[in-house]
C-alpha positions as CSV (number, residue, x, y, z in Angstrom):
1,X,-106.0,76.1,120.0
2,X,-102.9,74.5,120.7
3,X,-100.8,75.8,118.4
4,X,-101.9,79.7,119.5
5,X,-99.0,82.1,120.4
6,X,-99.5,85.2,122.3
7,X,-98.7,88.2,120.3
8,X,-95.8,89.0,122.5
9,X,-94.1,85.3,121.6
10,X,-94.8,85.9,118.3
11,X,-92.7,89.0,118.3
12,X,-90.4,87.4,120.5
13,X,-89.8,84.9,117.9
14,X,-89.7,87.3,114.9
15,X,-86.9,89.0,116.3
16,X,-85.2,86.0,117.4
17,X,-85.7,85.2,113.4
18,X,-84.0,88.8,112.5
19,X,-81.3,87.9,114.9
20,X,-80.6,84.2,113.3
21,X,-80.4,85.8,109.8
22,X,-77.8,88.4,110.6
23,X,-80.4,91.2,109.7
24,X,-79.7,92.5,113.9
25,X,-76.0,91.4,114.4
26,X,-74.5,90.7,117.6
27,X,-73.8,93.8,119.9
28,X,-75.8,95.6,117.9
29,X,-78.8,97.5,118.7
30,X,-82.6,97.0,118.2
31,X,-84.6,99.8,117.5
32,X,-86.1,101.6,120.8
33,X,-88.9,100.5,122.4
34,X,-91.7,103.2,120.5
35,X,-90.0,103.0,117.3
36,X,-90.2,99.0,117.1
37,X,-93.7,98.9,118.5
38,X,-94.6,101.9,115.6
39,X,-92.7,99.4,113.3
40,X,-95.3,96.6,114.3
41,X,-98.1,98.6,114.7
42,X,-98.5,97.1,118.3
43,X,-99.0,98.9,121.9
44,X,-95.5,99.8,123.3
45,X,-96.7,97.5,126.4
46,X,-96.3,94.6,124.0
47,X,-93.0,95.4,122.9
48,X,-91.9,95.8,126.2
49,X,-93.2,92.1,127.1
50,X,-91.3,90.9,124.0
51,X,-88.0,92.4,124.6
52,X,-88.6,91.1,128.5
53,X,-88.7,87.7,127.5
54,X,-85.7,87.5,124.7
55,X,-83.7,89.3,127.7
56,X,-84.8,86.2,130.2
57,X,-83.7,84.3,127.6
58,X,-80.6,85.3,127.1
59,X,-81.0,86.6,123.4
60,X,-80.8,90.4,124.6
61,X,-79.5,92.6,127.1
62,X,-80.6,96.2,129.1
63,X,-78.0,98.3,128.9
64,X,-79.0,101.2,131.7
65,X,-79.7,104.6,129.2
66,X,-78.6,103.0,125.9
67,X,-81.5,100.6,125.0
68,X,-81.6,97.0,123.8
69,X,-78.7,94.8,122.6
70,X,-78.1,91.6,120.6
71,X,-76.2,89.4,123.2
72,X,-72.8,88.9,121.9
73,X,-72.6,85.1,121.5
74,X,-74.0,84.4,117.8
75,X,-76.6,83.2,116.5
76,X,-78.3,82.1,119.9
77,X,-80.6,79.3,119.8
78,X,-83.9,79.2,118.5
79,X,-87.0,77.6,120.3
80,X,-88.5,75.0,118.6
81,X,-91.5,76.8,117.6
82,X,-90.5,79.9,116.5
83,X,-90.3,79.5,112.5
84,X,-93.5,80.0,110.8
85,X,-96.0,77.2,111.0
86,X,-96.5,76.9,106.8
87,X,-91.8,76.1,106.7
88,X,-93.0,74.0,110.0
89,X,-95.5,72.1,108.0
90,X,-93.2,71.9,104.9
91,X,-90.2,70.4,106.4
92,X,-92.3,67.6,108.6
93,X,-93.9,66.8,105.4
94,X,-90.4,66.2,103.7
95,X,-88.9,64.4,106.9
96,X,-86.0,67.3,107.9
97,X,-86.4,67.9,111.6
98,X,-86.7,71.7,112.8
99,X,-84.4,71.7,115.1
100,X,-81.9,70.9,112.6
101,X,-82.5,73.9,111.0
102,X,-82.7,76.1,114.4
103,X,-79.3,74.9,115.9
104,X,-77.7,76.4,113.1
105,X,-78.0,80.1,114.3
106,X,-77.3,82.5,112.3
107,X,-75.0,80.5,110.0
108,X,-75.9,81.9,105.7
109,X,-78.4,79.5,104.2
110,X,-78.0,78.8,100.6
111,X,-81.4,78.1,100.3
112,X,-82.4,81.1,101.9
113,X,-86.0,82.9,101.2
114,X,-84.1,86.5,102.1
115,X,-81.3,88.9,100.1
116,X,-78.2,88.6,102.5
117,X,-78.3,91.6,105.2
118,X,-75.1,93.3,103.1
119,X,-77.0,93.9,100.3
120,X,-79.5,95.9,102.2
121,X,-77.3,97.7,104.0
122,X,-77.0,100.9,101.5
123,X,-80.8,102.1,103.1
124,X,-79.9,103.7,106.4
125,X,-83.5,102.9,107.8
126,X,-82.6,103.8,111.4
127,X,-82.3,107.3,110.0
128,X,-85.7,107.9,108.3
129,X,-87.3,105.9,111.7
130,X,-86.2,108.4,113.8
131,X,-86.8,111.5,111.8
132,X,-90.5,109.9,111.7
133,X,-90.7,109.3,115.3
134,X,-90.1,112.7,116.0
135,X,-91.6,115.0,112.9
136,X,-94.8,112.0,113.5
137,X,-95.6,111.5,116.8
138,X,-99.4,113.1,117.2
139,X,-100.4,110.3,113.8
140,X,-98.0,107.4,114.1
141,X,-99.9,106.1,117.0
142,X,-103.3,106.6,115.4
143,X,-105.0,104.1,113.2
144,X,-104.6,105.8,109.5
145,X,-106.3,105.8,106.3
146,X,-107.9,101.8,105.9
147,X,-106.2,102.4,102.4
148,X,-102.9,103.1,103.6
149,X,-100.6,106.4,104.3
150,X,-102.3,108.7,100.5
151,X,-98.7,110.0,100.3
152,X,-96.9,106.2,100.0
153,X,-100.0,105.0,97.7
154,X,-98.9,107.9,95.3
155,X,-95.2,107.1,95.5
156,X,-96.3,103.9,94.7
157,X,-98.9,104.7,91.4
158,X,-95.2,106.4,90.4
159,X,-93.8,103.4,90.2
160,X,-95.9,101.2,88.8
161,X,-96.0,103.8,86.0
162,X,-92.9,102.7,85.7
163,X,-93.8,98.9,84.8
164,X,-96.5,100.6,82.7
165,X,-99.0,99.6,85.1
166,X,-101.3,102.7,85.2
167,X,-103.2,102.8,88.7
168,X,-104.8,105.2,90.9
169,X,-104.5,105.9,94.5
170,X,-107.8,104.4,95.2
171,X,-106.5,101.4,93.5
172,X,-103.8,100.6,95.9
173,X,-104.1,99.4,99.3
174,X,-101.3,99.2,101.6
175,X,-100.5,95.9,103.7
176,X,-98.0,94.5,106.1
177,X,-96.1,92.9,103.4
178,X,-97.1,90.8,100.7
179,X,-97.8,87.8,102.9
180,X,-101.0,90.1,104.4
181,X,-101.7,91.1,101.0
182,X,-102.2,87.4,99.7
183,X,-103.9,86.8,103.0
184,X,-106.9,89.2,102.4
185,X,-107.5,87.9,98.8
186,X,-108.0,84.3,100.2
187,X,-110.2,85.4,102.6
188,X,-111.8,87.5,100.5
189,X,-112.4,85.0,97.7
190,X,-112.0,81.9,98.9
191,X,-114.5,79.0,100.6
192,X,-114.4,75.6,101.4
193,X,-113.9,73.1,98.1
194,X,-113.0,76.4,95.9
195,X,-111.0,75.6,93.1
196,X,-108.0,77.8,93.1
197,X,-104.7,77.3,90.8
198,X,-101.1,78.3,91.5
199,X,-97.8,77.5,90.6
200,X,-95.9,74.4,91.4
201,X,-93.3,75.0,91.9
202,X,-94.3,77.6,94.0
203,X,-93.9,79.7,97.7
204,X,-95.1,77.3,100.3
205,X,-96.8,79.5,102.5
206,X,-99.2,80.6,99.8
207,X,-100.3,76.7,100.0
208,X,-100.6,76.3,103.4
209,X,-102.7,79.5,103.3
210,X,-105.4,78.5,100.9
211,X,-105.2,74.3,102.7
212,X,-106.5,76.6,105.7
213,X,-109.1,78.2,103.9
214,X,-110.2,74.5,102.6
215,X,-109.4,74.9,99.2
216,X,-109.2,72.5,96.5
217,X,-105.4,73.2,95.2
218,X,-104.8,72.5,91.7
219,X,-101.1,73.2,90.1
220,X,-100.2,74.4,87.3
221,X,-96.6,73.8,86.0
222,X,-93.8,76.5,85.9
223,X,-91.8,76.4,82.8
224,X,-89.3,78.6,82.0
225,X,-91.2,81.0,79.9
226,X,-93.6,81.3,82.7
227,X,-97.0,79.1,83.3
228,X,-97.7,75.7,81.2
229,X,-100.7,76.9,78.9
230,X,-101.8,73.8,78.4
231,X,-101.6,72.6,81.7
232,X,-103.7,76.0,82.7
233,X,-106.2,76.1,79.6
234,X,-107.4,72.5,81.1
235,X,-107.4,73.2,84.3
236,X,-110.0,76.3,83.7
237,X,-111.9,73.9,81.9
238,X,-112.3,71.3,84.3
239,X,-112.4,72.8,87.6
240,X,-114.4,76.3,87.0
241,X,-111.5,78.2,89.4
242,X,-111.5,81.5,90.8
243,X,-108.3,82.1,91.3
244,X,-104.5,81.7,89.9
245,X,-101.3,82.9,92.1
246,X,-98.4,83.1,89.9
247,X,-95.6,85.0,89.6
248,X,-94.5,87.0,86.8
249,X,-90.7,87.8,87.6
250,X,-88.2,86.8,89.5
251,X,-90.2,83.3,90.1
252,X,-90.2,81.6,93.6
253,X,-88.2,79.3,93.3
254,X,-87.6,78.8,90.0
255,X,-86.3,82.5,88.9
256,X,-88.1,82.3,85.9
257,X,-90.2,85.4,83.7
258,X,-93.0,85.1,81.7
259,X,-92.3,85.6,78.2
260,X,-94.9,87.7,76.3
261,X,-96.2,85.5,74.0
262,X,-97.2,83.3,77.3
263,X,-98.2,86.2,79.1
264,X,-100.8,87.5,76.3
265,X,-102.6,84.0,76.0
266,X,-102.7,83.5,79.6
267,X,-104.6,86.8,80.5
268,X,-106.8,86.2,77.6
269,X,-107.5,82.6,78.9
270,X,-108.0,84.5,82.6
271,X,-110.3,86.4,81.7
272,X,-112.5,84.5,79.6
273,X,-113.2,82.4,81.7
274,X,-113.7,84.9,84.5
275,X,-110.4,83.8,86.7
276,X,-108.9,86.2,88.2
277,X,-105.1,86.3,88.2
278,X,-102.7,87.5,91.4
279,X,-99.7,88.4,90.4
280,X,-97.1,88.1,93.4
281,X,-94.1,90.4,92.7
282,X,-92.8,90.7,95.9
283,X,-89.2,90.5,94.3
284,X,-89.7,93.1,91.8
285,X,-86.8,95.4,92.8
286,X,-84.6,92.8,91.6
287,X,-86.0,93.0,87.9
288,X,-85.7,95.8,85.6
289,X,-88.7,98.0,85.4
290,X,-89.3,96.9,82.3
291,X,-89.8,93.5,83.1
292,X,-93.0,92.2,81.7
293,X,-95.7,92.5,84.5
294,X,-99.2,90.4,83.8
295,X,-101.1,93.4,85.4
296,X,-99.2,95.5,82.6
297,X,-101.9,93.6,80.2
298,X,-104.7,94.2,82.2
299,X,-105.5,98.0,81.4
300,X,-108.4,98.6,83.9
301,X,-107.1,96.0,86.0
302,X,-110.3,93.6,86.4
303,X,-108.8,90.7,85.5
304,X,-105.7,90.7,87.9
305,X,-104.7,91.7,91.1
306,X,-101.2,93.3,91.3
307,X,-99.2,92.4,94.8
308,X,-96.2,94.3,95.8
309,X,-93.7,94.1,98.5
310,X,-90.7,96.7,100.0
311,X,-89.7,94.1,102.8
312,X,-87.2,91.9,100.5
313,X,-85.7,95.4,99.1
314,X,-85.5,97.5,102.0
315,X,-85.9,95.0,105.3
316,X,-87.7,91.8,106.7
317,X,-88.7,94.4,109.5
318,X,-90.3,96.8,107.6
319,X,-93.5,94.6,106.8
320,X,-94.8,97.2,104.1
321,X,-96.6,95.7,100.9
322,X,-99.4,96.2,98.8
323,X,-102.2,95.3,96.0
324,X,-103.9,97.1,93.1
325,X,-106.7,96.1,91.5
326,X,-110.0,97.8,90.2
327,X,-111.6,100.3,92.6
328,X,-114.5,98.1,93.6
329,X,-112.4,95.5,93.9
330,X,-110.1,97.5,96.3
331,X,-112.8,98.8,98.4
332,X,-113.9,95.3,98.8
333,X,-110.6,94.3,100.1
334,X,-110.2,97.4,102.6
335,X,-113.3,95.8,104.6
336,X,-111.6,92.7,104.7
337,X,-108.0,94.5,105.4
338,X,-109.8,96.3,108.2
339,X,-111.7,93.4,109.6
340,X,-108.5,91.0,110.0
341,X,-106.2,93.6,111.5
342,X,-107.9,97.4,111.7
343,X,-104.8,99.0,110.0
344,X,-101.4,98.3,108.6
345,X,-98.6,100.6,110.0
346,X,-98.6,104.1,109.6
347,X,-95.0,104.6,110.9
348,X,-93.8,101.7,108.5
349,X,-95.5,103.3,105.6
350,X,-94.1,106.7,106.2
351,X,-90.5,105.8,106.7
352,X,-90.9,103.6,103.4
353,X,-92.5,107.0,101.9
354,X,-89.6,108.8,102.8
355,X,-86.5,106.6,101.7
356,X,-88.7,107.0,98.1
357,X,-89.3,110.2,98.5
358,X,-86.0,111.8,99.4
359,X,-84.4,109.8,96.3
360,X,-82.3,107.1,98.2
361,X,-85.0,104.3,97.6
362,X,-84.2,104.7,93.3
363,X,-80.6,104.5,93.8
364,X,-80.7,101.8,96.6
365,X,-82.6,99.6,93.9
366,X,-79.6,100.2,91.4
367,X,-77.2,98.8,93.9
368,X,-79.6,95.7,94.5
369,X,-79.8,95.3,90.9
370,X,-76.2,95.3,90.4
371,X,-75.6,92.8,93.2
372,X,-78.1,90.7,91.9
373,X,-77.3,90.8,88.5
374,X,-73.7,90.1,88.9
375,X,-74.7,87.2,92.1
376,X,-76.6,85.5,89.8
377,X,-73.9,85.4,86.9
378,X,-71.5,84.0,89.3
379,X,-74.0,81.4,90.3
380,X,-74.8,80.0,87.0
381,X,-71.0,79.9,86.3
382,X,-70.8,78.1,89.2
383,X,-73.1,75.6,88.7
384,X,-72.0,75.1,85.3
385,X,-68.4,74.3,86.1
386,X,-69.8,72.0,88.5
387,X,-72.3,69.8,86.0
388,X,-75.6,71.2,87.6
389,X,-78.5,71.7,85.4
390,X,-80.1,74.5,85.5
391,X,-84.0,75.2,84.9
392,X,-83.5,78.6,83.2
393,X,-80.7,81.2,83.2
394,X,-81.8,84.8,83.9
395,X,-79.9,87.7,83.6
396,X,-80.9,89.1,87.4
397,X,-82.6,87.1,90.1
398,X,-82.3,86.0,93.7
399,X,-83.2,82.5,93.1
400,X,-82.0,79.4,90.9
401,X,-83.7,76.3,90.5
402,X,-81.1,73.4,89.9
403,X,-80.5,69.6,90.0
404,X,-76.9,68.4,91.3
405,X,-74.9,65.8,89.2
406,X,-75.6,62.1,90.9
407,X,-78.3,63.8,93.2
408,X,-81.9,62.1,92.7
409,X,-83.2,62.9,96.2
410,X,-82.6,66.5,97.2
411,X,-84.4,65.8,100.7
412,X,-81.9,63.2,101.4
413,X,-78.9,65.7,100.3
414,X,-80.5,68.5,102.2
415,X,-80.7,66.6,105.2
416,X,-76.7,65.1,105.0
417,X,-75.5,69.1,104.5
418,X,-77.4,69.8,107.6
419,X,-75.3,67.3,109.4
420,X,-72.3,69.5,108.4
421,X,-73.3,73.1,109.1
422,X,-75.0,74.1,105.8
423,X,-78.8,74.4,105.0
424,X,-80.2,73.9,101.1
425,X,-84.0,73.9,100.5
426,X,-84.7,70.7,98.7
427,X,-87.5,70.8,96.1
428,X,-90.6,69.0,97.8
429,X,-90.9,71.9,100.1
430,X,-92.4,73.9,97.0
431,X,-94.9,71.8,96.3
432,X,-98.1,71.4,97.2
433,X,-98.3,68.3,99.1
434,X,-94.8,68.6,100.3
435,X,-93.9,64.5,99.1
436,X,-92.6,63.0,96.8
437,X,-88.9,62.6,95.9
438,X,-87.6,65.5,93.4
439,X,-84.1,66.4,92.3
440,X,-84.2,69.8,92.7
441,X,-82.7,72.4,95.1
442,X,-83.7,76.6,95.7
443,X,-80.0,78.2,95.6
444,X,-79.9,81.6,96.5
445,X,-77.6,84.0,94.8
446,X,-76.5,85.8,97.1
447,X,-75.8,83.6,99.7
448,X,-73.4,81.0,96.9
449,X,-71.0,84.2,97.6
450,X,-69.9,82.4,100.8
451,X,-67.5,79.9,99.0
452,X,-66.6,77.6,102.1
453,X,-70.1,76.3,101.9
454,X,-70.5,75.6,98.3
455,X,-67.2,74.1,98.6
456,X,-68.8,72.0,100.7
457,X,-71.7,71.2,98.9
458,X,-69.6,70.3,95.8
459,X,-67.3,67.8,98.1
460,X,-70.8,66.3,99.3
461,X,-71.9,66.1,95.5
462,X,-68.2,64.1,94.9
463,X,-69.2,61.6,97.5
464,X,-72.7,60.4,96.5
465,X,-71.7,59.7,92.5
């Protein structure tokens, strides 16, 4: 019990989180006190507690009639426990010391798990969050529909057309973001000394999830075509597993896609041997539609379970995700939805509804595409000029996996940037275990725009060949 947070610290601390990253900029204001608490899906009591003790310390300000602001020094500092336990966990395990990382404020990352705030910025959410508050206000404050808000579950079955995913409403359940959605399959699925595979490298929190839920993790190599099939036909053999977390696009951290060929023999393997495959796409408004999708394969979708996000595209405060999967599997997964946290967030889901709905959500993912597409050009010419080796060159992502000329020990790199200002996510963070010496870094694209920093990093690089 130690390590419990009241609710209101925890929001607190999100916030705090939202400030650091530039995502609620200094002076600027946070959304009212009802709109936020709709937003979280929390009593407005709650909120108020939260906002009380960011204004005792110093991170926001009353202002008499006009709300909340940011206070206008930048990037104040973070407490100590305020990031996420499973980055917590990682870092410790790798030797970096939080509070490195929290002095920094809201300085840009390169390693960064989040698009930069700019690149958001064409999807006026403030707008559709107050036309909801007012057009919603005798459902918003209701539980909804276990499943989700029907209207943003069709909106959804749209899309997915669009990856040639064919899925009915009654296939899809609505979340508070991906991280929820991966949650309730774990918990759904998963007991103590269960085999279960994933990626490696992969997201972090997804490994502190299932070490909570005792697990018995077994990786399976990323290449840059997408999962090793050898590595994965001998692991189904020898540990009987129920489960595989992969990504097919936009890999984190690698920024790989699964090729077909790869894809094919991996969802027959899957489902011979009864594993089922989650499929974590929570980047998949950086891809083209047409980007190959596992679930795509599936037809009835009993082999796989599609997750989907709208928090990277549209913002880190509108926790809004999803899963499809069969419909017995769904209704299965509503009971445990329901069990962990009643409901998701009906005033979330309809404000994510109507940016689709009103046509600014299609053209907003064109601008993020572009962005993305011509970021991650940049980057690779970069890192090229620069001698860095690459694991595979996509056409559009927000993440690169490279190695540094003369750099064996990205740990010890990371940690020597940090000294200077500048904050690089070294590989052993992505693994499993979190040890272990690699030469690898998590770049992200968007965030290599800021030029003084990578100047920086390529003056460190100079000094340690």
């Amino acid at each position: 019990m130690e390590n419990f947070k009241p609710l209101t610290r925890q929001i607190a601390d999100q916030i705090r989180l939202q400030i650091a990253s530039g995502h609620f900029p200094p002076e600027s204001k946070l959304p009212s006190l009802r709109t936020h608490a709709a937003m979280q899906g929390v009593a407005k009591n709650t909120m108020v507690q939260a906002y009380e003790l960011l204004v005792a310390e110093g991170v926001l300000e009353p202002r008499r009639g006009a709300g909340f602001y940011v206070t206008g020094a930048r990037g104040a500092p973070i407490s100590a426990d305020s990031w996420a336990p499973a980055l917590d966990q990682a870092l410790a395990s790798v030797g970096i010391d939080r509070s490195q990382f929290h002095a920094l404020g809201g300085s840009p990352s390169i390693g960064d798990g989040l698009p930069p705030s700019k690149w958001l910025s064409t999807c006026r959410l403030d707008r559709y969050m107050q036309k909801i508050g007012r057009g919603g206000l005798g459902t918003i404050f209701r539980y909804g529909d276990p499943f989700g808000y029907l209207p943003l579950r069709q909106s959804i079955a749209r899309k997915l057309a669009a990856y040639g995913i064919s899925a009915r409403t009654d296939q899809i359940v609505l979340t508070q973001g991906s991280y929820q959605a991966v949650d309730i399959i774990i918990r759904r699925f998963v007991r103590p000394g269960d085999t279960v595979l994933i990626d490696v490298p992969g997201f972090y929190p997804t490994y502190n999830k299932l070490r909570l839920q005792g697990a018995n993790i077994v990786g399976i190599p990323r290449t840059p075509t997408g999962p090793d099939l050898p590595s994965f036909r001998k692991a189904i053999s020898k540990f009987k597993p129920k489960l595989f977390f992969t990504q097919s696009t936009a890999h984190n951290p690698t920024g790989s896609d699964i090729s077909e060929e790869v894809a094919t023999e991996l969802m027959d393997l899957a489902s011979g041997a009864g594993v089922l495959v989650v499929d974590d796409d929570a980047l998949a408004d950086f891809k083209p539609s047409q980007s190959l999708r596992l679930s795509r394969l599936d037809r009835e979708l009993d082999h796989s379970v599609y997750v989907g996000s709208f928090s990277k595209s549209l913002s880190s405060v509108v926790r809004v995700g999803f899963l499809v999967c069969s419909p017995t599997l769904a209704r299965s997964l509503v009971e445990v939805k329901t069990t962990l946290s009643l409901n998701s967030s009906p005033y979330a889901e309809r404000t994510v509804d109507a940016v689709i709905t009103e046509g600014r959500f299609e053209r907003h993912v064109v601008d993020l595409q572009n962005r993305a597409r011509g970021a991650t050009q940049s980057a690779l010419v970069m890192l090229e000029n620069h001698g860095a080796k690459v694991f595979c060159s996509p056409e559009c992502t927000l993440f690169l996996w490279a190695r540094l000329p003369g750099v064996n020990d990205a740990t010890a790199f990371a940690k020597k940037l940090l000294e200077r200002g500048i904050t690089l996510a070294p590989g052993p963070i992505f693994l499993p275990n979190c040890s272990g010496r690699s030469p690898w870094f998590r770049f992200n694209v968007g965030f290599m725009e800021a030029t003084d920093h990578m100047e920086a990093v390529w003056q460190e690089v100079n000094r340690w060949r």
